[in-house]
N, C-alpha and C positions, 0 to 999 in steps of 0.2 A: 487243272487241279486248283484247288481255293488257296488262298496263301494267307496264312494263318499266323499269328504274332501273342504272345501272354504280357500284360501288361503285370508288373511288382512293385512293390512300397517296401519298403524297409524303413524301419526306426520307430515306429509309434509302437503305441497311441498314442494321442495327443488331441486334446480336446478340440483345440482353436484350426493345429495344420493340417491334422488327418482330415479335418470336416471339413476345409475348402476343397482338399484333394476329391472326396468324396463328392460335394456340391458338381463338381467339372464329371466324373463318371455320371453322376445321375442325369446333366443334363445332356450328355452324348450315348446316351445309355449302353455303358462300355462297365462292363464287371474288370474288377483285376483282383490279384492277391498280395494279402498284406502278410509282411514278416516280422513280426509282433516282438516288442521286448516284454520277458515277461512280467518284469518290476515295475512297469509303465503300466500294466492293467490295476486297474482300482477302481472302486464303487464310483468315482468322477466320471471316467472314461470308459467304461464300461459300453456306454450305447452309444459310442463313438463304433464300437465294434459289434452293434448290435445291429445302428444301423445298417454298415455293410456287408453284413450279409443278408437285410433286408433289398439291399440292392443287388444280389446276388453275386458278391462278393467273397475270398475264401480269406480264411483269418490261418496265419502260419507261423510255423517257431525258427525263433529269430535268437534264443538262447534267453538265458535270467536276466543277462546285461548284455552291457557295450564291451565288454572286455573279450577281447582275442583267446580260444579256445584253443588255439592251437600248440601253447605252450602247457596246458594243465594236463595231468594225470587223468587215467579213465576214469577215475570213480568222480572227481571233481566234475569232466564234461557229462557225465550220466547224469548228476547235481542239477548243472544247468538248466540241458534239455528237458528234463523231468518237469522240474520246477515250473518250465516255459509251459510245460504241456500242459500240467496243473493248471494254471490260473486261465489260460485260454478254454478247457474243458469247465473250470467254474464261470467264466463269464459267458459262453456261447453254448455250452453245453456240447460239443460238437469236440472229435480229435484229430489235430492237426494230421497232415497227410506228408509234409516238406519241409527240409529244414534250408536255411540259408546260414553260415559261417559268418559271424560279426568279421568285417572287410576281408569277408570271401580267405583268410586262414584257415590251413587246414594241415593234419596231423593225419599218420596212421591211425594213430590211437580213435583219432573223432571215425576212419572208416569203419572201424572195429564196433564201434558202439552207440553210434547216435543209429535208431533205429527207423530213421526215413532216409529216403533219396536227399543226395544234396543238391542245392540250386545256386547256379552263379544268375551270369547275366550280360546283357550288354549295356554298357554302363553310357549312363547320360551325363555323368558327370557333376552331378549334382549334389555332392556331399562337402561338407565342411573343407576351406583352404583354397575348393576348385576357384572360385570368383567366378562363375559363370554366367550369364543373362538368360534369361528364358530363350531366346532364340537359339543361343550357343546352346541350350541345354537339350530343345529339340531337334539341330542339326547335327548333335551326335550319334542321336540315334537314329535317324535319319540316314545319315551317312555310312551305317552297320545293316542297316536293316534286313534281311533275309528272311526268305519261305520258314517259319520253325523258328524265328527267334521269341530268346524270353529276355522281356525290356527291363532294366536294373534298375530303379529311381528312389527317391525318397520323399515320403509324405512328412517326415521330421527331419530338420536340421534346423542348426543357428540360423537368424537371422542375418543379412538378406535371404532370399529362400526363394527364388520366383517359379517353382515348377509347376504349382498351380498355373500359372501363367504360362508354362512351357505347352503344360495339356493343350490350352484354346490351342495351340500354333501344331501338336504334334499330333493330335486326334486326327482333326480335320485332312491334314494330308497324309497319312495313314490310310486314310478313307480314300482319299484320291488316287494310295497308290492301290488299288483293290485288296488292301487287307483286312482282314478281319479279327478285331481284337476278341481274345476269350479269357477264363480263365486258366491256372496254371491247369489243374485235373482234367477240364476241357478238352486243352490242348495235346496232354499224355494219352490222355482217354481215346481222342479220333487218332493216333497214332500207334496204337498197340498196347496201350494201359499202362499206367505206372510201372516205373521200374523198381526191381528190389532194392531195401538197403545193403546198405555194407556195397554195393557195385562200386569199384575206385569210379566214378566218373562225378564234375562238377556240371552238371547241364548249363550248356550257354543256348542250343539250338535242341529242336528237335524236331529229325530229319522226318518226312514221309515217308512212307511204309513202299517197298518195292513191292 
């Protein structure tokens, strides 16, 4: 059976990091899906998100901001997501399919009411505090890797930031080890199709179909 992997971005848009992130997909021609803040979309940035889904890329809600959801009241995360969904529907024209929880918090209340599947991930480690080198950032996930994972990473963060740099080192033997990256719907899709929301589950994996 093929062994399959979804490559993720969390944090943008961002003019300058999303487009290296991007520049590394196009030339491995490897799609992934990004998890979009939605205060970050703006007439600047816009065909930062245009272009990726000209590279057949999915654009996903990542919430309004950076702020943990899992402490606000349901009407407040309805707010959020809404909003995210909004600004993603006017730049791409298209509506998001997934949601991912700003640092993967989560609430009853968010299973109650955010109306897509939720998405974690296996983390590469590559967000603000970690200090990590591209090589550490590739060998983490590396070191997780399994038939059905969905890869966590970030096309935005503070500077240093080398994940662009991580890609050259984590594509390539990704490829070496027979997988094959898709994206996140791809991935649901050859597996039995998306899952409903509201299901309590945070997808890290997703298993093949018996």
């Amino acid at each position: 059976m093929e062994k399959l992997c979804a490559l993720t971005f969390d944090d943008g848009p961002d003019t300058e990091k999303s487009s290296k992130v991007l520049d590394r997909l196009e030339t491995y021609g490897i799609p992934a899906s990004f998890f979009v803040v939605g205060n970050l979309i703006s007439d600047e940035s816009r065909p930062v998100l245009q272009r990726a889904r000209s590279l057949s890329c999915e654009i996903e809600n990542h919430g309004w901001s950076y702020d943990p959801m899992d402490t606000m009241n349901a009407e407040e995360i309805v707010h959020s997501v809404s909003a995210c969904s909004n600004a993603i529907r006017k730049a791409i024209g298209e509506e998001p399919c997934f949601f991912r929880p700003p640092n993967l918090a989560l609430s009853a209340a968010m299973f109650e009411v955010v109306p897509y599947p939720m998405i974690g991930g296996i983390a590469a480690m590559d967000w603000q505090g970690c200090h990590t080198t591209a090589r550490q950032r590739a060998d983490k996930i590396l070191s997780q890797i399994c038939d059905g994972a969905i890869l966590l990473l970030h096309d935005v963060q503070p500077d240093p930031h080398p994940t662009p740099q991580a890609l050259d080192l984590l594509l390539p033997a990704l490829g070496h080890l027979d997988y094959r990256c898709v994206s996140l719907r791809t991935l649901f899709s050859l597996r039995g199709g998306l899952p409903p929301p509201g299901e309590r589950t945070l997808w890290k994996i997703v298993p093949p179909l018996c």
